[in-house]
C-alpha positions in Angstrom: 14.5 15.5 15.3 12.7 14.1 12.5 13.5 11.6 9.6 12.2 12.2 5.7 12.2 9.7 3.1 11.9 10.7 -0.3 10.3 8.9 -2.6 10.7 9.1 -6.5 7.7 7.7 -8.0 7.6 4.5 -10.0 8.2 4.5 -13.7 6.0 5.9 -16.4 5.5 5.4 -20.2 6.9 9.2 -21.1 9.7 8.3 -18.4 10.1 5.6 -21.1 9.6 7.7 -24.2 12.1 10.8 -22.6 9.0 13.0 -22.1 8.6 15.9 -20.1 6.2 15.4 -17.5 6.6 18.3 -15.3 2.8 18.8 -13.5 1.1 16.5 -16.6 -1.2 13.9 -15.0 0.5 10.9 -16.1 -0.2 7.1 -14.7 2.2 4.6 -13.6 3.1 2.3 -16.0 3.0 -1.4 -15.3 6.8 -1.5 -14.4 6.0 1.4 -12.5 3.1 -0.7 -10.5 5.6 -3.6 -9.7 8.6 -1.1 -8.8 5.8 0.6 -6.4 4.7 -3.2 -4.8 8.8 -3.8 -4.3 9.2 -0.8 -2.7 6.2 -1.6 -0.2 7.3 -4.9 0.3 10.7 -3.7 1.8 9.2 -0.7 3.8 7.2 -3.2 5.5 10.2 -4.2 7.3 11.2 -0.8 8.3 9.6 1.9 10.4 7.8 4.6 9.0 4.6 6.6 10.6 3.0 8.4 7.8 3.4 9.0 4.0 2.9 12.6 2.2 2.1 12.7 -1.6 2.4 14.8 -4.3 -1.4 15.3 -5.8 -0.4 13.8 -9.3 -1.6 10.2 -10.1 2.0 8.6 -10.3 3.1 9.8 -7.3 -0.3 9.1 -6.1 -0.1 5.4 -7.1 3.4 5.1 -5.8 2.2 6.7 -2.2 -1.1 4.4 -1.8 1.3 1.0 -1.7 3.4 2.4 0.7 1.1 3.5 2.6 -0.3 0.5 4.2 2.7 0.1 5.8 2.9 2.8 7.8 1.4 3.3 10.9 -1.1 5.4 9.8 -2.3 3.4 6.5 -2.8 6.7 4.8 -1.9 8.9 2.2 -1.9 12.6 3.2 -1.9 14.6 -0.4 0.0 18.0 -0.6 0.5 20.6 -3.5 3.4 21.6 -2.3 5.4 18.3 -3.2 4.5 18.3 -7.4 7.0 18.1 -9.8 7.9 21.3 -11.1 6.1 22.7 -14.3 7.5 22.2 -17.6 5.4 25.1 -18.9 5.7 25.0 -22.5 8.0 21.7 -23.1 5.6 19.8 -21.1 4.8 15.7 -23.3 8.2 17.1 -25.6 11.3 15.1 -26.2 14.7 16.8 -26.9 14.7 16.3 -30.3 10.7 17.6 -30.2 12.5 20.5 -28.7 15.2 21.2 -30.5 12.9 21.0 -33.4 10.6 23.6 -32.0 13.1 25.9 -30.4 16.6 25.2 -31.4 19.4 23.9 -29.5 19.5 26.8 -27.1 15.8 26.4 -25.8 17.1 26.2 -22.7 18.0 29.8 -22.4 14.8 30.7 -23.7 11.8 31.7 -21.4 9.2 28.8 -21.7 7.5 28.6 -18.6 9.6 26.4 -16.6 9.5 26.7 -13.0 12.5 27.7 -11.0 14.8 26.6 -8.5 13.9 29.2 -6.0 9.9 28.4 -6.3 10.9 24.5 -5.7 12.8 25.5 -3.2 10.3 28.1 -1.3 7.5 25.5 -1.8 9.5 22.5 0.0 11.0 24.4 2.6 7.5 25.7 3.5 6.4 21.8 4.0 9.4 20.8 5.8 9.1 23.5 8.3 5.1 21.8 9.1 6.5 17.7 9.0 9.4 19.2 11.4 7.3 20.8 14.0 4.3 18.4 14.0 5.7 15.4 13.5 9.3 15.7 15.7 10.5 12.1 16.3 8.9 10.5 13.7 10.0 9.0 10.5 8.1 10.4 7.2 7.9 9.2 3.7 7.5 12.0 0.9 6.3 11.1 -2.5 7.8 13.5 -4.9 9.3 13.5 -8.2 13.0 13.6 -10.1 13.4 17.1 -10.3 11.8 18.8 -6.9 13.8 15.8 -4.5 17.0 16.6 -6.3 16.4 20.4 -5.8 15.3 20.2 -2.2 18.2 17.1 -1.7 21.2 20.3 -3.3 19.5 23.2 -0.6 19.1 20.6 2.5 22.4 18.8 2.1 24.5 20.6 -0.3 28.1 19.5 1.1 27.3 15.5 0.2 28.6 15.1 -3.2 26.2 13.3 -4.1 24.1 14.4 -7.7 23.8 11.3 -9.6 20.4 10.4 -11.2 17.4 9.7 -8.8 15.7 6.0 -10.2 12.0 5.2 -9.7 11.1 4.3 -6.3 14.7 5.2 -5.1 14.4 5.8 -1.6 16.9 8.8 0.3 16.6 9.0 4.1 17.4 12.9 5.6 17.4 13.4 9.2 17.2 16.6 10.8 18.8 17.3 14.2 20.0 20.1 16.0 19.0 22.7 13.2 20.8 20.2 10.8 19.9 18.1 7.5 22.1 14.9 7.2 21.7 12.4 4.6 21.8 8.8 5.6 20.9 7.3 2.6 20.8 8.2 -1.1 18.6 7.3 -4.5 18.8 3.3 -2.4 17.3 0.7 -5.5 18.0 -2.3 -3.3 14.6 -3.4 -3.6 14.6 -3.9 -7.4 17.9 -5.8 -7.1 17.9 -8.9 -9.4 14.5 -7.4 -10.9 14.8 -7.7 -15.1 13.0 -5.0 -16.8 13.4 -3.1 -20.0 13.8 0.4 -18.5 17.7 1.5 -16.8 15.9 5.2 -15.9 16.6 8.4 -17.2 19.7 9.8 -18.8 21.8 12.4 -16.9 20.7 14.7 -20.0 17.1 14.1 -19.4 17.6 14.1 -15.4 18.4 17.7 -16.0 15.2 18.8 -16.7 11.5 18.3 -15.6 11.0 14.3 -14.4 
């Protein structure tokens, strides 16, 4: 048995501006920084051994708060967990898109990564955390697109697709040769918290976060 927490990182100014950010380097912004400090506030009050990060800086940020409250204090960086590449719409907007490719860009071939390469990538890492780290409980620090794809493949019968938030938190457990979700895009820690950003639209959900 194991148990998996993914992570969405905290905001960031293109989250703000409906930018692509696919594998662009892009910082936390300072809502993103406080959504981060929330989130490690209420973690501190759970159990959780280890963290694993994707390699780009606002997942990065996002994963060295938690971190030092787990029970390693760590941040263990993997590839495998970055968003997936926007290719050529990478820093675009929609209407920067449609601009450049017409309202069908979607069906054209611009270097966006697929499902299946998401897919192939995470399953690889679960397979590792599952076997080395059985009984423990794991935070992953991913992005929009590549938790919502892995969430479909590992729990596909839930129902639940809505848009992930910054810093949402959904628990998996795996048992028995089974994924079950126990909790799901879970915001509780930025209850009451004002801020100027409501997240992503389900348009802009749909593509590379």
């Amino acid at each position: 048995m194991i148990t998996i927490g993914f992570v969405r990182h905290g905001s960031t100014q293109w989250n703000k501006e409906g930018r692509v950010q696919g594998s662009s380097d892009i910082p936390l912004d300072k809502d993103g920084l406080d959504e981060a400090s929330l989130l490690a506030e209420r973690i501190s009050h759970e159990q959780w051994d280890r963290v694993f990060s994707s390699s780009l800086l606002r997942a990065l940020q996002t994963a060295n708060k938690l971190a030092l409250h787990t029970r390693e204090t760590k941040v263990h960086l993997d590839l495998r967990l970055r968003e997936a590449g926007g290719g050529l719409i990478e820093g675009t907007t929609e209407a920067e898109r449609v601009a450049k490719w017409g309202v069908n860009w979607r069906e054209q071939d611009l270097g966006i990564e697929n499902a299946e390469s998401m897919i192939s990538r995470g399953t690889s890492f679960l397979d590792e955390m599952s076997a080395q780290y059985a009984g423990q409980h794991i935070l992953i620090v991913s992005h929009g697109s590549f938790i919502r794809t892995m969430l479909r493949k590992l729990v596909p019968d839930t129902g639940r697709d809505t848009v992930l938030d910054n810093t949402s938190l959904s628990v998996l457990r795996y048992d028995l040769c089974t994924w079950s979700c126990e909790l799901y895009n879970c915001t509780r820690h930025l209850i009451g918290r004002e801020t100027a950003y409501e997240g992503p639209s389900q348009e802009t959900e749909k593509i590379v976060r």
